[in-house]
N, C-alpha and C positions, 0 to 999 in steps of 0.2 A: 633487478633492483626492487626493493621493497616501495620504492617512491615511485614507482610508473605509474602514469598517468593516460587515460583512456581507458576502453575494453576488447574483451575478445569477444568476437562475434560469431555464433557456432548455427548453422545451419541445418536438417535434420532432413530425411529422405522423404519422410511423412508429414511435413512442415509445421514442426517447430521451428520457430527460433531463439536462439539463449543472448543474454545479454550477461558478462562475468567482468566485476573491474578487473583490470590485467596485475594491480596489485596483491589479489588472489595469487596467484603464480609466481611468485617470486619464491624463491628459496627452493628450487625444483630439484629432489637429489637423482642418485638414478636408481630408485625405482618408480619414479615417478605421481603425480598427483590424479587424482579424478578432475574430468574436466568438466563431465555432462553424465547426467543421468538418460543414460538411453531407454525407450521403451522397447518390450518385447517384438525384433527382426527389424526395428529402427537401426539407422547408420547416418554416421555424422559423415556430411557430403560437401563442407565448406565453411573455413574457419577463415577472417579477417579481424585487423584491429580497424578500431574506430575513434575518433576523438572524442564524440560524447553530445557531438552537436551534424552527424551526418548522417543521409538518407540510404537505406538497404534497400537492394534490388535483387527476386529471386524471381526464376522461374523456373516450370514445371514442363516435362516431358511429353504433355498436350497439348504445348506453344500456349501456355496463360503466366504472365508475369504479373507483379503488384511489386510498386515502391511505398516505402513508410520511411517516416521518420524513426530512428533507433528511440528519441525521447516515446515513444510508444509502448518501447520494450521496458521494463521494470528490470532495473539490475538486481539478479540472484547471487546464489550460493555457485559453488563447482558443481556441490552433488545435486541440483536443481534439474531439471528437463527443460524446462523454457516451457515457452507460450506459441500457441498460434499465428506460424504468418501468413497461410493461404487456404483457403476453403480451396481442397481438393474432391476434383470428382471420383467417381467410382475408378480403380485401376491407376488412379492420378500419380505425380510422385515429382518431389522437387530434386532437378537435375544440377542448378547453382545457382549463386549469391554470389555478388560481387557489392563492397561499399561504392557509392558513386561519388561520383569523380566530376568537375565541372569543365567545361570543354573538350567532354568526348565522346565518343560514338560508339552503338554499341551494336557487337555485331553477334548474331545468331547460326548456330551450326546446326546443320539435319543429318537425322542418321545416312539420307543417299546423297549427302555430300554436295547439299545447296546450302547458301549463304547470302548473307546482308549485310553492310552498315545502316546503323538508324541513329539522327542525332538521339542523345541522352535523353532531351527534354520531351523528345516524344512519349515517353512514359513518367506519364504524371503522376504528382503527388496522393496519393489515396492512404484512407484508414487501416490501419495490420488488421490483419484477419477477413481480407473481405474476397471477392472474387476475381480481382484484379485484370487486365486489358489484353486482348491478343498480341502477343510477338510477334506475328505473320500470320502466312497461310501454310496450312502443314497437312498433306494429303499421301497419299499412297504412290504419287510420284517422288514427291520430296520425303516421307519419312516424317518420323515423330523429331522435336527436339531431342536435341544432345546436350548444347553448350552454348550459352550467353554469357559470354567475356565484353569487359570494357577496354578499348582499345585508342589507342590515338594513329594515325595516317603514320605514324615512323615505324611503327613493328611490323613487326612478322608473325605470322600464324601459322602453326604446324596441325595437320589431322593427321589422324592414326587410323586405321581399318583393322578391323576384326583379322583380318587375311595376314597382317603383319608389316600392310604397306605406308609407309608415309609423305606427305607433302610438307614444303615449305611454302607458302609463298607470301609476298608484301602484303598488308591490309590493306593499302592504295589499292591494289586491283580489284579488288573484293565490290561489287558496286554498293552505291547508297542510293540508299530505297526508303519508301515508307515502311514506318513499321508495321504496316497489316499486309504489307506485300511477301508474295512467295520468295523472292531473290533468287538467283543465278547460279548455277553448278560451279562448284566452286573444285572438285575433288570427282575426278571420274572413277566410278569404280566397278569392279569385277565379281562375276559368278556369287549376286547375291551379297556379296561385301556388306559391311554398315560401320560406318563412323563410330569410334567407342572412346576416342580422345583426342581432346583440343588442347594445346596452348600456345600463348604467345611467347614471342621472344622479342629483345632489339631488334634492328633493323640486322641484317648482313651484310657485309659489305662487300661489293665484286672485287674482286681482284684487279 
């Protein structure tokens, strides 16, 4: 519809972030519209909508997150690039963005298959573009960041391994922890395995 209201929120691997009213996007035939101007070996790594009054939360594949306000972002064009959300180090690179959500926890996935709940609020409000707060601890036992999803105690969370194997299990089991904490194997894995996708689901229900 030409009258939608909010935006689309495009996140970038090299961290940009785009702010586009969702009005832009209306009228989409199929060949489709330009959403984001990408830069050279950049990839768009997380698109949400937004209302126009909520906080974005990304983190980066060296466990460093920052939350902002979206009113930070300056709404563009489609064919725009967006702006700065994270001062990345050398090698750095943003794994996801999630809009937040109030009364949820947010849980982080490592490539050897350790994990956390953290309330939301533990990742405080800070300025876009800055260096933003550890997500844990993330070492050579646990692996680099994968996946920071926001979650409520009713879903489910699935990993995937490189090897082709998958898990289910409840985000209840998953323990909650401080956010600068390592957390708990959450995904046993084999012959050098690594974690390469997360997502949730509803809850399942047993039979």
């Amino acid at each position: 519809k030409d009258d939608a209201t909010g935006n689309l929120i495009m996140a970038t691997k090299y961290g940009l972030i785009k702010k586009t009213p969702l009005s832009e996007f209306a009228l989409i035939r199929k060949v489709g519209k330009i959403a984001i101007h990408l830069l050279e070996n950049d990839e768009l790594i997380g698109v949400e909508v937004s209302s126009g009054e909520d906080d974005i939360l990304v983190a980066s594949h060296e466990g460093k997150a920052i939350r902002f306000s979206e009113k930070d972002v300056r709404e563009v064009g489609r064919t725009s690039q967006g702006v700065r959300s994270m001062k990345l180090g050398k090698d750095d690179y943003i794994v996801d963005m999630t809009i937040v959500k109030p009364n949820t926890q947010i849980v982080t996935i490592s490539e050897n298959g350790y994990g956390k709940r953290s309330n939301v609020e533990e990742y405080r409000l800070q300025s876009r573009g800055g260096m933003g707060v550890k997500a844990g601890v993330f070492n050579e036992k646990t692996g680099k960041l994968v996946a920071l999803r926001q979650s409520v105690e009713e879903d489910d969370i699935m990993l995937i391994a490189d090897n082709g194997v998958i898990i289910r299990t409840p985000i209840a089991q998953i323990s909650s922890l401080s956010r600068v904490s390592q957390g708990v194997r959450v995904m046993k894995l084999r012959d050098d395995a690594k974690i390469v996708g997360v997502a949730l689901a509803q809850k399942e229900e047993q039979p």
